[in-house]
N, CA, C and O atoms as a GROMACS GRO file, in nm:
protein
  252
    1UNK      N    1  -0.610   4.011   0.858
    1UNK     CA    2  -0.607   3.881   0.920
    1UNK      C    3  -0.479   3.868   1.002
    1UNK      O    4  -0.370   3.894   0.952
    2UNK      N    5  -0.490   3.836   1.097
    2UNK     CA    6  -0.360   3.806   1.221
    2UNK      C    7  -0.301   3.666   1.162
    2UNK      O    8  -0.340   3.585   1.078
    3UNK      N    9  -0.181   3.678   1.254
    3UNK     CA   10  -0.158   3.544   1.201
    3UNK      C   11  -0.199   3.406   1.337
    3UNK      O   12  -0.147   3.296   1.317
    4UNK      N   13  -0.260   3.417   1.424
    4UNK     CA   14  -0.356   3.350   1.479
    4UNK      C   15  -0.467   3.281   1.429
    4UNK      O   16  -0.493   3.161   1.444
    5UNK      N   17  -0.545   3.386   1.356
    5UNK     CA   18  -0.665   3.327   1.245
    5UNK      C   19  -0.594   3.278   1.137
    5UNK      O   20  -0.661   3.190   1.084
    6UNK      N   21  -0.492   3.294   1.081
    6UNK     CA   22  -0.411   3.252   0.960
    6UNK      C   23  -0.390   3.071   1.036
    6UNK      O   24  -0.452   2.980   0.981
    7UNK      N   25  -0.331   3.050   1.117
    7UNK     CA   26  -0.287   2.940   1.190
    7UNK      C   27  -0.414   2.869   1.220
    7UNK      O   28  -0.437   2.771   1.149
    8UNK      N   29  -0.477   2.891   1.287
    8UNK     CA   30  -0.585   2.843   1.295
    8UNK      C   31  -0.716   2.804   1.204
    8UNK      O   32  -0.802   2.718   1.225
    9UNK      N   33  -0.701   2.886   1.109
    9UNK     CA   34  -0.771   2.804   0.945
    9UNK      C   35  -0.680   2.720   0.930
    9UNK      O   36  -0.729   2.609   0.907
   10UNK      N   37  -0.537   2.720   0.933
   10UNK     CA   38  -0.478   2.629   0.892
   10UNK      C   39  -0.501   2.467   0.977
   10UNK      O   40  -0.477   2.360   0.921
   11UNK      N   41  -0.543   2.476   1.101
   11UNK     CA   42  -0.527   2.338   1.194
   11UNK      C   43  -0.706   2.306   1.138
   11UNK      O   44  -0.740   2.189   1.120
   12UNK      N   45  -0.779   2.388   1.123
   12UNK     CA   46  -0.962   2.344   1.071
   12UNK      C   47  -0.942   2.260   0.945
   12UNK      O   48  -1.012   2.166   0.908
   13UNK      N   49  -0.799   2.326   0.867
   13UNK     CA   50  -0.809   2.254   0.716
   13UNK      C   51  -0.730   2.106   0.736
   13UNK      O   52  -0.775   2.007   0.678
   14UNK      N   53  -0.621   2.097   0.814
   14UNK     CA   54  -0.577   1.958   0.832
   14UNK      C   55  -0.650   1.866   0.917
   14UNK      O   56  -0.629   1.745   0.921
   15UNK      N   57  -0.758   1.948   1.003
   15UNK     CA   58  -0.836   1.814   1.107
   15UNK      C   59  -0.947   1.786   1.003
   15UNK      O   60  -1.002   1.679   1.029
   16UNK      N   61  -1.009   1.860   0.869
   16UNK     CA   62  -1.100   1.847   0.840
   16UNK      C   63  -1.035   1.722   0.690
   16UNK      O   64  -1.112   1.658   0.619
   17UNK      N   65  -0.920   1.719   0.682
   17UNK     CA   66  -0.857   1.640   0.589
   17UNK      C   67  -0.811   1.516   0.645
   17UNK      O   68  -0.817   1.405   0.592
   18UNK      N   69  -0.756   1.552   0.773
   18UNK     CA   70  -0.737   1.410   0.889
   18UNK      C   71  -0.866   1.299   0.859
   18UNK      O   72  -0.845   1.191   0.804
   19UNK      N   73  -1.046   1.359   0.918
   19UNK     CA   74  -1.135   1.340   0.955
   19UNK      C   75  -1.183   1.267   0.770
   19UNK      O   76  -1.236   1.156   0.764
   20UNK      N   77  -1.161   1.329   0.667
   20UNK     CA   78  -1.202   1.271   0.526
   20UNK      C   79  -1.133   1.147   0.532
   20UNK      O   80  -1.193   1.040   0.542
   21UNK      N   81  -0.976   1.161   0.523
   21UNK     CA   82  -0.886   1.085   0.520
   21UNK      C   83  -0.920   0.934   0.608
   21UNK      O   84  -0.880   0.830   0.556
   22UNK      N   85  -0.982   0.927   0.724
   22UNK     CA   86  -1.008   0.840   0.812
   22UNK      C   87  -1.137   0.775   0.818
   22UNK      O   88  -1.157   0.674   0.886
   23UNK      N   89  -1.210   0.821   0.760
   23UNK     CA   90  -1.335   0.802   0.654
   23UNK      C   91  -1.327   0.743   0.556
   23UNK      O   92  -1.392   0.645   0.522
   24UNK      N   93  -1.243   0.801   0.498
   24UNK     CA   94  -1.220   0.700   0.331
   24UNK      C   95  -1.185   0.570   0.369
   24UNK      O   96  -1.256   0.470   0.364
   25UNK      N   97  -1.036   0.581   0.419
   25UNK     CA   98  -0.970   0.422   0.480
   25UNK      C   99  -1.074   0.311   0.568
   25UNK      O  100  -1.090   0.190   0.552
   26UNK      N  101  -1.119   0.379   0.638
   26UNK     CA  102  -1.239   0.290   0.706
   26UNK      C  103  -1.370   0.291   0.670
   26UNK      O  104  -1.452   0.270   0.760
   27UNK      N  105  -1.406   0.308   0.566
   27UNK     CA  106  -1.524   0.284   0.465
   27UNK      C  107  -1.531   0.123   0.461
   27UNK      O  108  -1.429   0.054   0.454
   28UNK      N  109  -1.678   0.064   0.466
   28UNK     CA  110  -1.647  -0.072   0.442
   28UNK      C  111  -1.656  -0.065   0.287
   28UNK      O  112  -1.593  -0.156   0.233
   29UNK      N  113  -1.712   0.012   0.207
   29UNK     CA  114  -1.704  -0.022   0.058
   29UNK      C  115  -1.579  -0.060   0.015
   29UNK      O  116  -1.541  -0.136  -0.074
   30UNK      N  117  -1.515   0.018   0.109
   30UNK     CA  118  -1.344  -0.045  -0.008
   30UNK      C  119  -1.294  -0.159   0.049
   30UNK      O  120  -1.191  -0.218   0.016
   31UNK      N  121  -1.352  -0.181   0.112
   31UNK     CA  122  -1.272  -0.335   0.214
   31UNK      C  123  -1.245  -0.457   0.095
   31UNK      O  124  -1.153  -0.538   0.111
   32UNK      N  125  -1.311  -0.460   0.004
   32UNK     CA  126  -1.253  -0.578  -0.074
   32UNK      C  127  -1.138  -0.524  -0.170
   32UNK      O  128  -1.070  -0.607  -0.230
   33UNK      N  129  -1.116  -0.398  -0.186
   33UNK     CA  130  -1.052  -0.353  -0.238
   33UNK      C  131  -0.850  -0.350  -0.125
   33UNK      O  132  -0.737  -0.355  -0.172
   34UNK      N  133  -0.894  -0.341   0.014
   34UNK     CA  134  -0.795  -0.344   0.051
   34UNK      C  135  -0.763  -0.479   0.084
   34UNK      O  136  -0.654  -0.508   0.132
   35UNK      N  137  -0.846  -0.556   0.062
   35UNK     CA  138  -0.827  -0.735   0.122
   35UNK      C  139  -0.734  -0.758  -0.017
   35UNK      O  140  -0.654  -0.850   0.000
   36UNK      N  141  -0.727  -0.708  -0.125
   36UNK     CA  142  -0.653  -0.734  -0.220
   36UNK      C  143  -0.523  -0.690  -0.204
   36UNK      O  144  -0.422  -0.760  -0.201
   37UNK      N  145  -0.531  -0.562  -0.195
   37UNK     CA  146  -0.380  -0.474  -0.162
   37UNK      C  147  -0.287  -0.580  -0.058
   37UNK      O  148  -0.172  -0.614  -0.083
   38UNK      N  149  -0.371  -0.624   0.069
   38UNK     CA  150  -0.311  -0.680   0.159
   38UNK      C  151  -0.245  -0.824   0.143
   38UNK      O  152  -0.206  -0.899   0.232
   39UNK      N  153  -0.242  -0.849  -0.032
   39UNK     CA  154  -0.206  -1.017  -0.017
   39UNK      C  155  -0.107  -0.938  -0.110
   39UNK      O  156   0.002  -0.994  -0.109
   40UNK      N  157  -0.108  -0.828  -0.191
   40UNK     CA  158   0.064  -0.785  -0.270
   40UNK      C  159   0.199  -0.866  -0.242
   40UNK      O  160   0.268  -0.934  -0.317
   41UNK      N  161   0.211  -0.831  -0.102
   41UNK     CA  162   0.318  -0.846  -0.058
   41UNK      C  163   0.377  -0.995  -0.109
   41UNK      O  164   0.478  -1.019  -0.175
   42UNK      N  165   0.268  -1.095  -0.048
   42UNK     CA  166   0.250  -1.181  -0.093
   42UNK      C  167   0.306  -1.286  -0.246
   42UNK      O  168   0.375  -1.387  -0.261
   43UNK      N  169   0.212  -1.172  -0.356
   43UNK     CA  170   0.245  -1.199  -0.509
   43UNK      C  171   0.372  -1.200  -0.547
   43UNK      O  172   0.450  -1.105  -0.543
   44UNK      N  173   0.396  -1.340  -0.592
   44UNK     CA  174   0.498  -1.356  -0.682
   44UNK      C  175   0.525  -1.284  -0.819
   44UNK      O  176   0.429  -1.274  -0.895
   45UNK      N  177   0.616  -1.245  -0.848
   45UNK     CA  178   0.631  -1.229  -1.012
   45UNK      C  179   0.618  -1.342  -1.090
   45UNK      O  180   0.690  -1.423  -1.031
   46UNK      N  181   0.579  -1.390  -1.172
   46UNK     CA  182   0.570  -1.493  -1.264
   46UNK      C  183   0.749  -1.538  -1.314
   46UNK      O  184   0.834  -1.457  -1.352
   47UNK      N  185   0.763  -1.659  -1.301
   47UNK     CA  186   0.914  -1.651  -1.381
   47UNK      C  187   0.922  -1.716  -1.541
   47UNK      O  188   0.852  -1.792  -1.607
   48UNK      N  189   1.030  -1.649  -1.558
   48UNK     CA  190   1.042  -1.727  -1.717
   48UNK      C  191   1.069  -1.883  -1.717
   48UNK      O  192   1.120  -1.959  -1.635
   49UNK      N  193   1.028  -1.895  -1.810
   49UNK     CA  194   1.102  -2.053  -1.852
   49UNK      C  195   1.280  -2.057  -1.843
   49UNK      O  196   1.344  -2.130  -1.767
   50UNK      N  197   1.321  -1.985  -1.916
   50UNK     CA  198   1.464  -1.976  -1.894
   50UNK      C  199   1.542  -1.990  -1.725
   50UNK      O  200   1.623  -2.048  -1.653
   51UNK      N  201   1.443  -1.888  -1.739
   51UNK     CA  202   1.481  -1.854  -1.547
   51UNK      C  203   1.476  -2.024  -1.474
   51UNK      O  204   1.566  -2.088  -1.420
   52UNK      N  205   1.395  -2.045  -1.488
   52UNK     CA  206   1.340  -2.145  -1.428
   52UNK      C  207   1.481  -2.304  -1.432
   52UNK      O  208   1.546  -2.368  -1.350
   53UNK      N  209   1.461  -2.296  -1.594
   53UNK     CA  210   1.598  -2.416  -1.638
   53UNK      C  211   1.705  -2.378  -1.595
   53UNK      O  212   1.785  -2.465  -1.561
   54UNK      N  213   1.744  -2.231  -1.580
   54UNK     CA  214   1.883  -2.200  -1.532
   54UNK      C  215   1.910  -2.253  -1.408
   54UNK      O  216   2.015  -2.310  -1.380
   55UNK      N  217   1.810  -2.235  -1.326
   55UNK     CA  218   1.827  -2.276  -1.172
   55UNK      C  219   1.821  -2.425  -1.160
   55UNK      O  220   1.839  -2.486  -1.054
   56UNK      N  221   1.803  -2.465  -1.244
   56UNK     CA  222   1.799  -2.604  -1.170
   56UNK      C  223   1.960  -2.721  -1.241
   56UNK      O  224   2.014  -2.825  -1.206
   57UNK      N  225   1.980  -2.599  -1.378
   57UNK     CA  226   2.101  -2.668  -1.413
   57UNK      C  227   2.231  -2.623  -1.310
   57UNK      O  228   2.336  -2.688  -1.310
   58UNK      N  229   2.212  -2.502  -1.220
   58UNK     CA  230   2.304  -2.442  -1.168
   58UNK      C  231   2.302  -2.515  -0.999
   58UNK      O  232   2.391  -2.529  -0.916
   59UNK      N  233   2.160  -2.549  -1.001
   59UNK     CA  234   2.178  -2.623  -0.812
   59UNK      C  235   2.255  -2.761  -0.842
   59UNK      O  236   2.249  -2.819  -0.951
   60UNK      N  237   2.340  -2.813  -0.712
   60UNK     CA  238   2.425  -2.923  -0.700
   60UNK      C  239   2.266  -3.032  -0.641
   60UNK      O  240   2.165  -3.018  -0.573
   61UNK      N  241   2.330  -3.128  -0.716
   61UNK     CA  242   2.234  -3.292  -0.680
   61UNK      C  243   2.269  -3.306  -0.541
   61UNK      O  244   2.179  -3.330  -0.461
   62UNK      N  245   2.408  -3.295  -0.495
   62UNK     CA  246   2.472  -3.352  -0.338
   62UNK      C  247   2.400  -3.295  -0.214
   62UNK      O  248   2.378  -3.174  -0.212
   63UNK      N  249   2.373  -3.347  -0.143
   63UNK     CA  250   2.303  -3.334  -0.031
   63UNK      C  251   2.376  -3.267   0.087
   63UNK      O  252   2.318  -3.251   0.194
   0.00000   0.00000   0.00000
């Protein structure tokens, strides 16, 4: 095997992984699956109670 055919299996195996890869992502089956991912950013962490009393004994009343 040359290394021409060596190189060149190699570009068949990344366009043929490109081509899966771009398939998967644009599948509508997963679309509700990424409408979720896409509000993450979004999600809060939940806070503690503590957390919560600390901040408000620590903010000033003054305007």
């Amino acid at each position: 095997m040359s290394s021409g055919m060596i190189r060149g299996l190699g570009t068949v195996v990344v366009f043929v992984a490109f081509v899966g890869l771009t398939l998967w992502v644009f599948n509508s089956k997963r679309n509700p699956e990424f409408a979720e991912a896409r509000l993450l950013p979004f999600a809060d962490e939940p806070q503690s109670e503590n957390s919560t009393q600390q901040e408000s004994a620590t903010r000033s009343t003054r305007p």
